[in-house]
C-alpha positions in Angstrom: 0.0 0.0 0.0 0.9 3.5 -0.4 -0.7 7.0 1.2 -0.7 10.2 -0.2 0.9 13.4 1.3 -2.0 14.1 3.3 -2.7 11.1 4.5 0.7 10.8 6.1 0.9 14.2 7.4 -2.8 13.4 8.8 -1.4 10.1 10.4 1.7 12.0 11.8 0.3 15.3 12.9 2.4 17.2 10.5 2.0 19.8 8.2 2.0 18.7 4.1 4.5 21.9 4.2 7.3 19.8 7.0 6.3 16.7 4.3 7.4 18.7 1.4 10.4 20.1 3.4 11.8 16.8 4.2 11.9 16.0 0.4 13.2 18.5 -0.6 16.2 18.5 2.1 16.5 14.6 1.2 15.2 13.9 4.7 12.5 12.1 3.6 12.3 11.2 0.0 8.9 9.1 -0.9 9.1 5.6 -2.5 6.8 6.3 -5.2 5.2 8.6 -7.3 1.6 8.5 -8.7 0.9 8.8 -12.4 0.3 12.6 -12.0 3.6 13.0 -10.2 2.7 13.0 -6.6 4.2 11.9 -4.1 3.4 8.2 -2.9 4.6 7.2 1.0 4.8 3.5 1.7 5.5 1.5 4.9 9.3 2.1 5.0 8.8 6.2 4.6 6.6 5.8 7.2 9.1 3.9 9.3 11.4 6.8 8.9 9.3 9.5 9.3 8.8 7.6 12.7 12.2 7.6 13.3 12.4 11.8 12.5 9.6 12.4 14.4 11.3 10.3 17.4 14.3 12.1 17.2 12.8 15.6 16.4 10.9 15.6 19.4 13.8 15.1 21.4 15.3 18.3 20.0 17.5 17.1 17.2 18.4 19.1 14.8 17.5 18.0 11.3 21.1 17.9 10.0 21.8 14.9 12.7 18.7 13.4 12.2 19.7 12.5 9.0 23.2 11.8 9.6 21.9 8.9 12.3 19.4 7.5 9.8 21.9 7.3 7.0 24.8 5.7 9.1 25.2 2.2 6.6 26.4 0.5 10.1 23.5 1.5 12.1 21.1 -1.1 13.7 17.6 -0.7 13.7 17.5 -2.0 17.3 20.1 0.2 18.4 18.3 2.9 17.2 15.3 2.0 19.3 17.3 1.5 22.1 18.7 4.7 21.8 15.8 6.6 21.4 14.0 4.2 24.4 17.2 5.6 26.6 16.7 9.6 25.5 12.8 9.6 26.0 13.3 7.8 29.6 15.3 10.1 31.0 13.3 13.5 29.4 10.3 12.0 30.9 12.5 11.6 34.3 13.0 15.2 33.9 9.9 16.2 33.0 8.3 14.6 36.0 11.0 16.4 38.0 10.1 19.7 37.0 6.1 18.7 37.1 6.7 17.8 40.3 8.6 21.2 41.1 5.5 23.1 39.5 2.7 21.2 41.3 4.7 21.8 44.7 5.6 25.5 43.6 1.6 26.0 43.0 0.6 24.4 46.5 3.3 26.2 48.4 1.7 29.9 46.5 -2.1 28.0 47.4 -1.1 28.0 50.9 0.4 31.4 51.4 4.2 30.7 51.4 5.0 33.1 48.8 8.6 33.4 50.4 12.0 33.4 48.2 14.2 30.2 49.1 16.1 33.1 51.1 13.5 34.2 53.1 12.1 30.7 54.1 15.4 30.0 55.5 15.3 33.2 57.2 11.6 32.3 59.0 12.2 28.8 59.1 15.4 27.7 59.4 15.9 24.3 58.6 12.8 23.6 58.7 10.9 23.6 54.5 6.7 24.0 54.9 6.7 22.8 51.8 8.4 19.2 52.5 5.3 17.6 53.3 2.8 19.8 51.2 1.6 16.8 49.1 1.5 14.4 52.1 -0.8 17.0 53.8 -3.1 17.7 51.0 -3.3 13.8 50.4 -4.4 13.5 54.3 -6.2 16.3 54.8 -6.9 18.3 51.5 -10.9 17.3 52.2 -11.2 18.8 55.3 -12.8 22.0 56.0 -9.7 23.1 58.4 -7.6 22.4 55.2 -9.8 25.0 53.2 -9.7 27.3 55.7 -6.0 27.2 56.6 -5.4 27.7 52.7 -7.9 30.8 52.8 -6.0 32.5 55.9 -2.7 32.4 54.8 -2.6 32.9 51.1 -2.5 36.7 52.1 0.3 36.2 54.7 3.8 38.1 54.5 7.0 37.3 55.2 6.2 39.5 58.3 3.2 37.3 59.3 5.5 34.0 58.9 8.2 35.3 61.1 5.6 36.2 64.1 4.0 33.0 63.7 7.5 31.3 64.2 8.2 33.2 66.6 5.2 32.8 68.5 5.7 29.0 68.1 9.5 29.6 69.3 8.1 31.2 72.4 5.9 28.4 72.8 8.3 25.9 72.9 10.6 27.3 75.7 7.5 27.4 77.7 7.4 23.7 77.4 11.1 22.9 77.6 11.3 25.3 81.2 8.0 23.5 82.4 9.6 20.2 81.8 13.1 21.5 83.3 11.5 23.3 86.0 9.8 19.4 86.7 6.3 20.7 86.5 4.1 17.4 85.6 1.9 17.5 82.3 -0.7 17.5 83.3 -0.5 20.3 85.8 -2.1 24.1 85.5 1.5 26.1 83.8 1.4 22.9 80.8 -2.2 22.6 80.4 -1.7 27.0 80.0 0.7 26.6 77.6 -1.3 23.8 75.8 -4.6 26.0 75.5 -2.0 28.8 74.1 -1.3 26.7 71.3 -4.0 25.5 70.5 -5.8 29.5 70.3 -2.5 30.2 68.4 -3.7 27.4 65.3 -7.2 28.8 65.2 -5.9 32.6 65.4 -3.4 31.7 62.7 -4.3 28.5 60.7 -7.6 27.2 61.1 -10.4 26.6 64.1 -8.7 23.7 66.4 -11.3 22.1 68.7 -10.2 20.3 71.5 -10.5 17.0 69.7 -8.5 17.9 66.5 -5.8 19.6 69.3 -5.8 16.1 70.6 -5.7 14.5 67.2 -2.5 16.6 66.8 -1.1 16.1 69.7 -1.2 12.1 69.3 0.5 12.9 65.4 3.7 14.4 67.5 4.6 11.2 69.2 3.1 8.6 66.7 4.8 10.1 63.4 8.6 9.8 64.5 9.1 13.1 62.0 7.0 14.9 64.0 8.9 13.6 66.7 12.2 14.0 65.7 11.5 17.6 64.3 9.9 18.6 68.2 12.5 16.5 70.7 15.1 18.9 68.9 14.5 21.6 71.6 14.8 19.2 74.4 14.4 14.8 74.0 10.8 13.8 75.5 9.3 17.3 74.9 7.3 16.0 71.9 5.4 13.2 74.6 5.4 16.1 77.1 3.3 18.2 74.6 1.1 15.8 74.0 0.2 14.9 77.5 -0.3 18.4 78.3 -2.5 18.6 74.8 -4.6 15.9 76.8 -5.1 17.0 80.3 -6.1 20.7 79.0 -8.5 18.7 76.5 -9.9 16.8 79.4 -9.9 20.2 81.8 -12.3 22.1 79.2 -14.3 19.0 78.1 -14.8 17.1 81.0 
């Protein structure tokens, strides 16, 4: 069989103009010719017009396009391989920079519309955007989801830093209490639990005494959490947590 110019440039998704380019460049000469003199493609032109496309597609210029498909000594099934080996790794990069994107659009859907430099500078070590597919996966259906993303997508650099800094604060509360041997569960921890939990609804989203507790739990069951907390002092993470419970239990009770 044999296919006319349009039909092949309908099969590729190219233009008759790129068909007629080829020929004349010698790129892509057809096999036959009909009795008025058109151009007639058969199975092998179509062959290497898959082959060009292949290779076009991963941004070679025209020049070594043909140069590979003229080589005498090249293998079919090496140039398959080859062109197996450059599409796998573009599609590795590809997915690398769709994954920098998609993370790029939830950190700006959240509010952290910080530089590299200033996220260092509010957060330290510390990246908010690390786990942002991880927390949309858990809890991108939830209503204090929606609402955290509503609150902050106005916030500055300025509102990051006293947020930090207010959770700083909070933290040396709770490493002194523990130092100074005051139990969890005792009036100073359950004051410094209520604290942060007003400080999550003022900032992030309305915390109820059961989601607090939720929380709480997610600082001693996931070790990152854990790890992340015991920084300031080992145990503090469990200490939190127990102090997240008896102020629960004081207001609920």
């Amino acid at each position: 069989m044999s296919w006319s110019v349009g039909q092949v440039a309908g099969f590729a998704g190219v233009t008759v103009r790129t068909l007629h380019h080829y020929d004349a460049i010698g790129l892509l000469v057809p096999s036959g010719r009909s009795h008025a003199g058109h151009r007639r493609y058969g199975d092998a032109d179509l062959d290497r017009l898959q082959q060009i496309l292949f290779y076009r597609e991963l941004g070679f210029p025209l020049e070594e396009v043909a140069a590979l498909l003229d080589d005498p000594d090249a293998d079919p099934r090496a140039h398959l391989r080859r062109q197996h080996e450059l599409l796998t790794a573009r599609i590795e990069r590809l997915q690398k920079m769709a994954a920098a994107v998609e993370q790029a659009m939830e950190a700006r859907t959240m509010g952290i519309n910080l530089t590299p430099e200033e996220k260092f500078e509010v957060f330290g070590d510390f990246d908010p955007d690390q786990y942002q597919e991880e927390v949309q996966e858990r809890w991108g259906d939830t209503d204090a989801y929606r609402q955290s993303r509503e609150r902050t997508a106005s916030y500055t650099k300025g509102d990051w830093q006293r947020i930090q800094d207010e959770a700083d604060e909070l933290t040396r509360r709770f490493v002194a209490l523990m130092e100074a041997g005051e139990p969890a569960d005792s009036e100073a921890a359950m004051d410094a639990a209520e604290d942060h939990r007003r400080g999550i609804s003022r900032n992030h989203y309305d915390c109820g005494y059961e989601m607090h507790t939720c929380l709480g739990e997610m600082y001693v069951d996931d070790e990152r959490f854990t790890r992340n907390i015991d920084q300031a002092k080992p145990g503090l993470a469990a200490y939190m947590r127990d102090a997240i419970l008896a102020n629960a239990v004081r207001h609920t009770a």
